[in-house]
C-alpha positions as CSV (number, residue, x, y, z in Angstrom):
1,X,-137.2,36.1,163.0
2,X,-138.2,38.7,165.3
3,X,-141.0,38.2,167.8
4,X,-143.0,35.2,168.4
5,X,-144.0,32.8,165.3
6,X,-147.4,33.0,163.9
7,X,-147.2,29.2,163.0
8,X,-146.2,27.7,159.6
9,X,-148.3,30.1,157.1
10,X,-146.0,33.1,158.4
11,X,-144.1,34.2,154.8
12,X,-140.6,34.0,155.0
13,X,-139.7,37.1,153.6
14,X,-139.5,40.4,155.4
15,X,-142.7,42.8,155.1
16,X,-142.8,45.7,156.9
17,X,-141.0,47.8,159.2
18,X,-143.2,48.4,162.1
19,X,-144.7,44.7,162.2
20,X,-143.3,44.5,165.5
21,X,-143.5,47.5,167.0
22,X,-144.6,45.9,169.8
23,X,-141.7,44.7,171.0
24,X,-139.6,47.0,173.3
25,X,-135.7,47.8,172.0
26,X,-134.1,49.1,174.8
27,X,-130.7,47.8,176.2
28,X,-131.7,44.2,177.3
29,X,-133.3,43.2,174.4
30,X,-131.4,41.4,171.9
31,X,-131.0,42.5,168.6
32,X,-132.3,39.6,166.7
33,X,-135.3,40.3,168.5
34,X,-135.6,43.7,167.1
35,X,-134.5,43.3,163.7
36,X,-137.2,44.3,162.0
37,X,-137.4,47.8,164.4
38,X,-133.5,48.9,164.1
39,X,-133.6,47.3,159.9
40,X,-131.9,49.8,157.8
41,X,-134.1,49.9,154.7
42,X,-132.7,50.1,151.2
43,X,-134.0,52.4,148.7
44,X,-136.1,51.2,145.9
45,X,-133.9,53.1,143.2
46,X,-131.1,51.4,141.5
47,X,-128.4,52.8,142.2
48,X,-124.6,51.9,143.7
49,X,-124.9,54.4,146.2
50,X,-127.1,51.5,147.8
51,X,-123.6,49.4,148.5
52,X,-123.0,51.8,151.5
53,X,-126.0,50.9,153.2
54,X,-124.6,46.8,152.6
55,X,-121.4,47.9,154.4
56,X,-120.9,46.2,157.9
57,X,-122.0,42.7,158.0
58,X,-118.9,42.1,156.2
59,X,-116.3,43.5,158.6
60,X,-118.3,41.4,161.3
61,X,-117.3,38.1,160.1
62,X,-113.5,39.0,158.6
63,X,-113.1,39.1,162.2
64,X,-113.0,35.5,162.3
65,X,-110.2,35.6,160.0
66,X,-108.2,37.3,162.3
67,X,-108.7,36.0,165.7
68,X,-105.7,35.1,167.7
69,X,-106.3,31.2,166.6
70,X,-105.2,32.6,162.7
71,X,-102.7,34.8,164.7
72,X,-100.8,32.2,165.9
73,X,-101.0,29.9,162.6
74,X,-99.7,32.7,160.7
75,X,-96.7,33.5,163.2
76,X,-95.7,29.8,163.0
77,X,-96.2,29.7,158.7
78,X,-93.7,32.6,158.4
79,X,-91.3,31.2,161.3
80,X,-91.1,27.4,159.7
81,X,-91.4,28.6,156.2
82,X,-90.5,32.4,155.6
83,X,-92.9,32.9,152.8
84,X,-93.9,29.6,151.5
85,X,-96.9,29.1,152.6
86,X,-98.4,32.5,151.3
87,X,-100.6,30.6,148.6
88,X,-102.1,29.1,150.7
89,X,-103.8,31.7,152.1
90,X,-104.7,33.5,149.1
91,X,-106.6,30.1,148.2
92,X,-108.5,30.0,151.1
93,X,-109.2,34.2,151.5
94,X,-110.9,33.1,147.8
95,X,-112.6,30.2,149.1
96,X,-114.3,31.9,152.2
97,X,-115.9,34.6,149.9
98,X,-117.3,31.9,148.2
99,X,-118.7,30.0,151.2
100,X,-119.7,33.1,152.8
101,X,-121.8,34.7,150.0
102,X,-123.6,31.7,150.1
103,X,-124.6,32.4,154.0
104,X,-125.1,35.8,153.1
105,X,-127.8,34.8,149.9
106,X,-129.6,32.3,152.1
107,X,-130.7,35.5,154.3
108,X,-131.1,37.1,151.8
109,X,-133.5,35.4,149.8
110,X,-135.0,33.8,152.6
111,X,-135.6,36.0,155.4
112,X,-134.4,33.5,157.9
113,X,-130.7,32.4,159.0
114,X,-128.9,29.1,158.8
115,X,-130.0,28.0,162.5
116,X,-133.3,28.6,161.8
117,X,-133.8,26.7,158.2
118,X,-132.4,24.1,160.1
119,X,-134.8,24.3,162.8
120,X,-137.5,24.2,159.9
121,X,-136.2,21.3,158.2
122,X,-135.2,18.3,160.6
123,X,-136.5,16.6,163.2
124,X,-136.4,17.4,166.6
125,X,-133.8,14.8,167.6
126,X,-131.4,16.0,164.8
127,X,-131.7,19.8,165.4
128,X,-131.1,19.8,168.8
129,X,-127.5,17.5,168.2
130,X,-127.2,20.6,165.6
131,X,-127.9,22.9,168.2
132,X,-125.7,21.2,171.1
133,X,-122.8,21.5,168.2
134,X,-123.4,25.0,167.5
135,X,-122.9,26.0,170.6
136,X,-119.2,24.1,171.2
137,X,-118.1,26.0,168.0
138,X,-118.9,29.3,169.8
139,X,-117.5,28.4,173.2
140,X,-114.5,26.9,171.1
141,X,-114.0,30.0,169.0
142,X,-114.5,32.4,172.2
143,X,-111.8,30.3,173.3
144,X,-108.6,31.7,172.1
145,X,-110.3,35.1,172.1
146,X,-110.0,34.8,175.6
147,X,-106.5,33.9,175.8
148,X,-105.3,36.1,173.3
149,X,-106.7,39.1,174.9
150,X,-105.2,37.8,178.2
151,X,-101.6,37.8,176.6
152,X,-102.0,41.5,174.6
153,X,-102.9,42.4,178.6
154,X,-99.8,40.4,179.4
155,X,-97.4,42.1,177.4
156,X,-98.7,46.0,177.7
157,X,-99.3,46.1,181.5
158,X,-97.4,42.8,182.4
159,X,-100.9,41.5,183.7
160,X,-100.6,37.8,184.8
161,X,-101.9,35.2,182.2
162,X,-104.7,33.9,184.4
163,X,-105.9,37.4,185.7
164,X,-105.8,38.3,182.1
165,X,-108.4,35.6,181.6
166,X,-110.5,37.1,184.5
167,X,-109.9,40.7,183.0
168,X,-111.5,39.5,179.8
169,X,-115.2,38.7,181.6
170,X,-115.1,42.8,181.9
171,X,-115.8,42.9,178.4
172,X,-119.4,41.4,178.8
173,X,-120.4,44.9,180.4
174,X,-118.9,46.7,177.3
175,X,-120.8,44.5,174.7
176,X,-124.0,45.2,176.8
177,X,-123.1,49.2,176.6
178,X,-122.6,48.7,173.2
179,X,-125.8,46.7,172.3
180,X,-128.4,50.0,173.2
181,X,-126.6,51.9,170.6
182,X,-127.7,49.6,167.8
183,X,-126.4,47.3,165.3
184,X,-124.8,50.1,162.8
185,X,-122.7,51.7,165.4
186,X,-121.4,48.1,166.5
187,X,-120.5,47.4,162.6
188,X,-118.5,51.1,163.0
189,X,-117.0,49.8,165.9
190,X,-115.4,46.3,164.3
191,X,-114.6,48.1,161.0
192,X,-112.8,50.7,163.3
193,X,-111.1,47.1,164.4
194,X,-110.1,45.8,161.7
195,X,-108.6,49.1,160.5
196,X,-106.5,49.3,163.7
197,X,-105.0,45.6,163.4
198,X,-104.3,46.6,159.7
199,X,-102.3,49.6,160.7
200,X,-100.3,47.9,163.2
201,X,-99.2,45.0,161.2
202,X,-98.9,47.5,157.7
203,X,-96.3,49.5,160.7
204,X,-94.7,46.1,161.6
205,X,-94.5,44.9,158.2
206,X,-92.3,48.3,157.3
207,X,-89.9,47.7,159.7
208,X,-89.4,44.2,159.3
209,X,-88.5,45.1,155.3
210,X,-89.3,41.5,154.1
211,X,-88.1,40.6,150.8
212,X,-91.1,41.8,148.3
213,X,-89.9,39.4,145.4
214,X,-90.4,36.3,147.5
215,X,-93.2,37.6,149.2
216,X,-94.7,37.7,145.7
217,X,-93.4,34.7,145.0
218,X,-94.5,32.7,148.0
219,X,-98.1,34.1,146.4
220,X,-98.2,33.0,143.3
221,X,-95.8,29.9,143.4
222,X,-97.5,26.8,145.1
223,X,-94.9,25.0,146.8
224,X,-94.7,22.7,150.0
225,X,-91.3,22.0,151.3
226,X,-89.9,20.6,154.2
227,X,-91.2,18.4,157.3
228,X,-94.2,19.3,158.7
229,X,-95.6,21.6,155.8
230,X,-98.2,19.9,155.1
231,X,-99.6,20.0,158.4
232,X,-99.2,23.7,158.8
233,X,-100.9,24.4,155.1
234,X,-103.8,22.3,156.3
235,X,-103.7,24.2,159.5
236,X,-104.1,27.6,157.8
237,X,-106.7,26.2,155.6
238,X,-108.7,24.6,158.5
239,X,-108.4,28.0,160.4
240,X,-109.8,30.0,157.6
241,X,-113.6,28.9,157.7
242,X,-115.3,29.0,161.1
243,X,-118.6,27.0,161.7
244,X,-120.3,29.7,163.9
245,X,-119.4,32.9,160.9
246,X,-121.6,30.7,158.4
247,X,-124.8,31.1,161.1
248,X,-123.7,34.8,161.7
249,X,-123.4,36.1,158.3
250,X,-126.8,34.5,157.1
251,X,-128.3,36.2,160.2
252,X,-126.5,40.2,160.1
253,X,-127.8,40.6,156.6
254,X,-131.3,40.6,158.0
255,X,-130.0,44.2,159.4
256,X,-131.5,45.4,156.7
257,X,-134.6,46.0,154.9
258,X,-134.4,44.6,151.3
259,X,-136.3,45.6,148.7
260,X,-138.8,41.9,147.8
261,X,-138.4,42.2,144.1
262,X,-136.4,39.9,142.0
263,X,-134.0,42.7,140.9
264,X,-133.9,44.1,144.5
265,X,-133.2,40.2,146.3
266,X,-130.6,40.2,143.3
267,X,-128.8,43.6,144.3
268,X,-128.8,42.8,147.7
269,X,-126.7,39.7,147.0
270,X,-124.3,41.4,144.4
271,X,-123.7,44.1,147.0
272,X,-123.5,41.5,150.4
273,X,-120.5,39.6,148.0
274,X,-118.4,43.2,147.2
275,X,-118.9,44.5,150.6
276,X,-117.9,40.8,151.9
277,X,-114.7,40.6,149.4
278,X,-114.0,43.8,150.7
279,X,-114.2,42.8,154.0
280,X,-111.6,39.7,153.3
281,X,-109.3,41.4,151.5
282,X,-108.4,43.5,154.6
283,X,-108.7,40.4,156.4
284,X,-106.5,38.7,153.8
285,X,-103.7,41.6,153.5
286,X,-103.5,41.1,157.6
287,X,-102.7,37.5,157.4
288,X,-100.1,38.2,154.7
289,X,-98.7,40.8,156.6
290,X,-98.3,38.6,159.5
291,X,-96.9,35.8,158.1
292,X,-94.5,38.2,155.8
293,X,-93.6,39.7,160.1
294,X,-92.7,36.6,160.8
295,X,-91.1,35.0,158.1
296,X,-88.9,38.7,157.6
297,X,-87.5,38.4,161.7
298,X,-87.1,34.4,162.0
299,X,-84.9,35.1,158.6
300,X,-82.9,37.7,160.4
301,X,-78.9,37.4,160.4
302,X,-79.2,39.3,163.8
303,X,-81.0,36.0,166.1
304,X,-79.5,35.2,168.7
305,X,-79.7,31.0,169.6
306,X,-82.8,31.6,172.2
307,X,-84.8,33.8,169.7
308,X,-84.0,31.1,167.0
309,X,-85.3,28.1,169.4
310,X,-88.3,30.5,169.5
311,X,-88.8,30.5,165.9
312,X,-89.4,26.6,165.9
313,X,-91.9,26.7,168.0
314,X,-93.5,30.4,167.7
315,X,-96.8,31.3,169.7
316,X,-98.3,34.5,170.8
317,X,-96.1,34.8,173.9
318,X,-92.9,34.1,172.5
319,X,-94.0,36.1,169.2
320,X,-94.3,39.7,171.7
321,X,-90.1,38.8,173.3
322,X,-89.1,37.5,169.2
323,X,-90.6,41.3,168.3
324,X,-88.9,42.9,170.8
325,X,-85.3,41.3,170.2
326,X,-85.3,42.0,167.4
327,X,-86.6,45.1,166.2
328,X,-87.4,46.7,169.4
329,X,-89.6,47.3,172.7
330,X,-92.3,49.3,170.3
331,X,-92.8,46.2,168.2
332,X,-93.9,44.2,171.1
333,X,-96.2,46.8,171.8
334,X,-97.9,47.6,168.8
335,X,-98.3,43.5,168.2
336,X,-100.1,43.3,172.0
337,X,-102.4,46.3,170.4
338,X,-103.0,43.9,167.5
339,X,-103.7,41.6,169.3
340,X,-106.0,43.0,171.9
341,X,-108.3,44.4,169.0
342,X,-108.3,41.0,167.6
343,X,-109.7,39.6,170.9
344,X,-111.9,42.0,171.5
345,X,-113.8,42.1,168.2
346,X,-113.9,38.6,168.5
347,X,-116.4,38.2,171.7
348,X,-118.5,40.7,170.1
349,X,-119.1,38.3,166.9
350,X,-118.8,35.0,168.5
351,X,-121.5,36.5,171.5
352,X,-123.7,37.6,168.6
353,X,-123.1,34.3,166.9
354,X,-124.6,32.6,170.1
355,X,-127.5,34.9,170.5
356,X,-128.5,33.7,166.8
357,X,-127.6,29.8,167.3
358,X,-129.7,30.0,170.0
359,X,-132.6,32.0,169.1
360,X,-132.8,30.0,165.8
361,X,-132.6,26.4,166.8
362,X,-134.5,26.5,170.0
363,X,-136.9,29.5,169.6
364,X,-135.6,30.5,172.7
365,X,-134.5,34.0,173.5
366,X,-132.5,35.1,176.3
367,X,-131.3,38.6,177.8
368,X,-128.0,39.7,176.1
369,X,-126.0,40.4,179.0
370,X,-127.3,36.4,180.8
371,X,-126.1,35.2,177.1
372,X,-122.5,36.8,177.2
373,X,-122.2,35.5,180.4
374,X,-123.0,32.2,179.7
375,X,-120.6,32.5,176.5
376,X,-117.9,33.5,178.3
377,X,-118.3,31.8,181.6
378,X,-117.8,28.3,179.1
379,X,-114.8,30.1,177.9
380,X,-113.2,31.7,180.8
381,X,-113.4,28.5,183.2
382,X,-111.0,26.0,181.4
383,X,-108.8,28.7,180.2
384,X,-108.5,29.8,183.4
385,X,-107.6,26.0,185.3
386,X,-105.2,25.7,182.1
387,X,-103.1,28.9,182.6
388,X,-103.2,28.5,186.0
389,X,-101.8,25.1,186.1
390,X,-100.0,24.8,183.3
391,X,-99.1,28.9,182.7
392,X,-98.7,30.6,178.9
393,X,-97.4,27.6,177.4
394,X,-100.2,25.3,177.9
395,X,-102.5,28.3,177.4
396,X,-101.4,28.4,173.7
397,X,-101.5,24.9,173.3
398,X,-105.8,25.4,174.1
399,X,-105.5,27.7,171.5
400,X,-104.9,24.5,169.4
401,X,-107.8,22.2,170.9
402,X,-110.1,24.5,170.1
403,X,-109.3,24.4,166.5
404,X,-109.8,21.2,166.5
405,X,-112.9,21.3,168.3
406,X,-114.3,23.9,165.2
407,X,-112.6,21.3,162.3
408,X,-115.1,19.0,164.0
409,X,-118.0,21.2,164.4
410,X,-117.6,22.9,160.4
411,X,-119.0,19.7,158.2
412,X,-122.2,19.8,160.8
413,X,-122.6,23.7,159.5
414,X,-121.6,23.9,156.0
415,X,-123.5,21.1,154.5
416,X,-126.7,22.2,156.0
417,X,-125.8,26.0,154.4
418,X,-124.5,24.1,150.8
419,X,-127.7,21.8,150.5
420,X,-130.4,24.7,151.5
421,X,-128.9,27.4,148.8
422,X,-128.7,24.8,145.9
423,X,-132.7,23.8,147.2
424,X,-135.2,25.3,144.8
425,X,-137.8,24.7,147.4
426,X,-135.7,27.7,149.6
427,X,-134.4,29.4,147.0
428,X,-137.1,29.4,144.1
429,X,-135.4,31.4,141.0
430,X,-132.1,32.3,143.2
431,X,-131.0,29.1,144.0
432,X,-127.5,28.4,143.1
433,X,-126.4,27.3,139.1
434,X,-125.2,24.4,138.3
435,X,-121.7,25.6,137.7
436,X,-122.0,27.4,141.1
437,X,-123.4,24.5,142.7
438,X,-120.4,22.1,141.5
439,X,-118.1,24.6,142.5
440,X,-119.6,25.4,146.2
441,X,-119.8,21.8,146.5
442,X,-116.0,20.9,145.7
443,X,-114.6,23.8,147.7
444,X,-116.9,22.3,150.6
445,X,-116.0,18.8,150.5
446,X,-112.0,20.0,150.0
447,X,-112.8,21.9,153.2
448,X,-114.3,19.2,155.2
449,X,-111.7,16.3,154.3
450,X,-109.0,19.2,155.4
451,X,-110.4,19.6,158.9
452,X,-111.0,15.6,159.2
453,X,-107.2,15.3,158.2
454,X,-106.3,18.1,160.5
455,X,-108.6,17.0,163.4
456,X,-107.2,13.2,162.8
457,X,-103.8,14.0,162.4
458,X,-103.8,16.9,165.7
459,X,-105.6,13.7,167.9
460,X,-102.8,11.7,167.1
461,X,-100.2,14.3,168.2
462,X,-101.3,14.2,171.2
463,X,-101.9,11.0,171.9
464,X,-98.4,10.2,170.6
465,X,-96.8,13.1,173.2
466,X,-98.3,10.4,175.6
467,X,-96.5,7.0,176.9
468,X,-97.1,4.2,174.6
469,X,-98.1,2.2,177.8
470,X,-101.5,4.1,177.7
471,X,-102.9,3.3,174.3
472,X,-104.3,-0.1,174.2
473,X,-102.0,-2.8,172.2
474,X,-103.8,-5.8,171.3
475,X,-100.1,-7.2,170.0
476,X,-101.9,-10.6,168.5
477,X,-104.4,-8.1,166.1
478,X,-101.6,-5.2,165.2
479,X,-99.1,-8.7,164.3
480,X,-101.7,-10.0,162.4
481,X,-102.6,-6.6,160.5
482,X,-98.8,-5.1,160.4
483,X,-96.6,-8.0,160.2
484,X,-93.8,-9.3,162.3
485,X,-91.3,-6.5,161.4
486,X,-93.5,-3.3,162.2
487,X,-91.9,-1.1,164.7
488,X,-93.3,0.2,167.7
489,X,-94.6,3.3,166.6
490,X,-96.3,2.0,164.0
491,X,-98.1,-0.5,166.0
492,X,-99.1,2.3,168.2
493,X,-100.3,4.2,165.1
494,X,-102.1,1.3,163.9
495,X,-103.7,1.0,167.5
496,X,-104.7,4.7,167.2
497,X,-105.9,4.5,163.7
498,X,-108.2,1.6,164.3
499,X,-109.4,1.6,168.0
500,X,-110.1,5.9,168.2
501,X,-109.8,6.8,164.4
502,X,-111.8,4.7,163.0
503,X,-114.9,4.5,164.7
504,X,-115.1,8.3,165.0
505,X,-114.6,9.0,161.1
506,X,-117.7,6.2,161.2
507,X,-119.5,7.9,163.1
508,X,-119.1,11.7,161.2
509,X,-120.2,10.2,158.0
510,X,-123.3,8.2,159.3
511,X,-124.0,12.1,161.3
512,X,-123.3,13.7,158.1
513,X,-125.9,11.4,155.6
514,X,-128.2,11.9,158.6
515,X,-128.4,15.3,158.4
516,X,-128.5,15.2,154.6
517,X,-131.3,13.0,154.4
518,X,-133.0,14.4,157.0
519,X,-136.6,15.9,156.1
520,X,-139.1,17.0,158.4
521,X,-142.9,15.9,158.5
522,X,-144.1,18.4,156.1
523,X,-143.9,17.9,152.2
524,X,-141.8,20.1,150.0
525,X,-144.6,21.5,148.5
526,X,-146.1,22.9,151.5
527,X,-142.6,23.8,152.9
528,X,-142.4,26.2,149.2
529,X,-145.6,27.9,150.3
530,X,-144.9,28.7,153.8
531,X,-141.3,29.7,153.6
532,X,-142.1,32.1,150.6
533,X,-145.6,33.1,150.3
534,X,-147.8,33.0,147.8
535,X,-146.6,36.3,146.1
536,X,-142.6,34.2,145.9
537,X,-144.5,31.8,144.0
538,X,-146.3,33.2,141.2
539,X,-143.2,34.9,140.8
């Protein structure tokens, strides 16, 4: 955690305060460093006036659920397929608390976040791939933060989409302003977020008047019609769990001091999965509302034939001139507001995110405002060549690599978290139940073999969008495999599938058993004793 390691007999669990009062907390140092110094400690007594000192973590993450990525998914669910696709969201909202208490418990009980257990348990080979992945699932989500907050700047001030992109580097000096204040006032400052996106989509959604009985009914009734559906339902189910939240949340619970008894370890978890479902149901209601936005104006008698061409292929440019058509130059406005909020909250997590990836899997601590930059710098340089060349369009389309750059990075993330909360060893008497265990497991794999079909099936859109000249066709091999009468694009599919597929879904799973096999030198036993003390295990 905070301050340097005192080797392997240092107990996991958090003991005092002012351990570390040592270490200096002014504005450059980072707040993983001073966790212990700035904890906010919970009361001993029982009682649910403890939840409000659990508040914040939660809002923190939820951002991630409503990041101009899940923006741009839910304008294009509601444009496609009015209120169809509403289920599916609901399903996943449900889904992410579960995943995410899990993060949450793992700090909890532990005293140490995702990147750090996994620091702690594989070799040095493994952890730094884990590492080098980590960090393309930050610069990947930082991504469309960037480019979102570039088109809110676009359509309030009229701000060119590539200055927009240089605008948004600004907002490393504001996250440093912030940090000196503490992490409590930065949790006010997200909720405060999150509240504002809320209110301007709850505004939108009034005006828009979409049809409440099929609203309820896109909820409640699973259905998947039409071309394409399935693809956009597995899009809004790929977008809902990011890799770099699961190392977040594990690592903002430790923002507080927990009381070490079983009954206080247990609290702290009951209170970390309201405040979280709290947290996602705002998050949840905002996706609703946006897809309800969209499905309510594409649905519109009033279109006119350019505003319906923009409803089959809705982004967050044509989304702000759709707005405006239809119900007016406000609309547009209060949607850029949205959607600046959105972008904004979002460097401040996926920053943070970095800051713990970092500090947990190398041991190696750097200066906030030299960590922003190097965030955002990795962020701001291709979107930056992209709008530049190819202007707003191909800007969106980023949007849409780096989605699949985080369906790629989430198995590498989640089973580490799902294999160290069902391990007594880490765990001891909290570890996960069997039915809990089954369940996290299923919800897990569903997620992963979701992101595989969306990252499989997004590479081959692309790679289809180019000539067939430019795949390799052995004809001899796709004759032999296909037959005589397969068409053209199936030999090129068949090319695809077998000479890029193929070997990379090979390659995942052999990653994948690696990292669940992995140990590292020391024995379980004496893993148990250093992790949680000798007081953890007489208890």
């Amino acid at each position: 955690m905070s301050g340097p390691r005192q080797g392997s007999s240092q107990p996991q669990f958090m003991t005092s305060v002012g351990q570390n009062n040592n270490l200096s907390n002014g504005p450059g140092t980072p707040l993983i460093d001073s966790i212990d110094v700035d904890q906010i400690v919970i009361p001993e007594k029982n009682s649910w006036k403890n939840l409000f000192s659990y508040i914040g973590p939660g809002f923190l993450v939820s951002i991630a659920y409503i990041d101009p990525g899940n923006f741009e998914t839910d304008l294009q669910a509601g444009a496609q397929y009015k209120y169809e696709l509403l289920w599916i969201i609901l399903i996943a909202s449900c889904a992410a608390l579960v995943i995410q208490s899990l993060a949450a418990s793992l700090g909890v009980v532990t005293g140490k976040h995702l990147a750090e257990h996994c620091r702690d348990e594989y070799p040095k080979v493994t952890n730094f791939i884990l590492w080098i992945l980590a960090e393309l699932a930050v610069v990947a989500c930082d991504i469309p933060e960037v480019i979102g907050t570039a088109f809110a700047l676009n359509m309030l001030f009229k701000i060119p989409i590539w200055c927009g992109v240089l605008i948004t580097g600004l907002s490393t000096l504001m996250l440093l302003f912030l940090q000196q204040y503490g992490v409590r006032k930065l949790e006010f400052l997200i909720a405060f977020l999150v509240f504002l996106i809320a209110t301007c989509f709850l505004v939108e959604l009034g005006y828009s008047k979409p049809n409440s009985s099929e609203v309820v009914r896109g909820l409640f009734v699973p259905e998947i019609k039409g071309d394409g559906a399935t693809g956009l339902a597995i899009s809004l189910l790929g977008a809902m769990v990011m890799p770099h939240n699961l190392f977040l949340h594990s690592a903002l619970v430790l923002s507080r001091k927990v009381p070490r008894s079983v009954h206080g370890i247990k609290e702290a978890c009951r209170f970390y999965m309201i405040e979280s479902a709290f947290a996602l149901t705002v998050a949840f209601l905002i996706n609703i509302s946006i897809i309800s936005v969209s499905g309510a104006v594409c649905s519109a008698d009033n279109l006119n034939p350019e505003d319906r061409m923009n409803c089959n292929d809705l982004d967050l440019n044509k989304a702000s001139f759709l707005l405006k058509n239809v119900l007016g130059n406000w609309s547009s406005k209060v949607f850029a507001i949205a959607l600046l909020a959105s972008g904004q909250s979002s460097t401040i997590t996926g920053t943070y995110a970095g800051q713990y990836v970092m500090q947990g899997f190398l041991d190696l601590r750097m200066t906030p405002w030299l960590r922003n930059l190097l965030t955002r710098s990795l962020a701001i340089v291709p979107s930056l060549i992209v709008s530049l060349i190819g202007g707003s369009s191909a800007a969106g389309k980023l949007i849409i690599i780096a989605s699949m750059i985080l369906s790629f990075e989430l198995p590498f993330a989640l089973v580490p978290l799902l294999k160290f909360t069902s391990s007594k060893t880490k765990m001891g008497p909290h570890t996960n139940s069997r039915f809990i265990s089954v369940l996290t497991w299923a919800i897990g794999s569903f997620i992963m073999v979701i992101n595989i079909y969306f990252l499989i099936t997004s590479f081959v859109r692309l790679l289809l969008h180019r000539r067939t000249g430019s795949v390799p066709c052995h004809c001899s091999r796709v004759t032999r495999s296909l037959g005589t009468q397969a068409t053209p694009r199936e030999k090129v599919l068949w090319v695809i599938f077998r000479e890029r597929i193929s070997p990379a879904c090979s390659f995942l799973i052999s990653a994948l058993r690696l990292i669940w096999t992995s140990r590292s030198s020391r024995s379980e036993e004496t893993r148990y004793v250093s992790d949680h003390g000798d007081d953890a295990v007489a208890a």
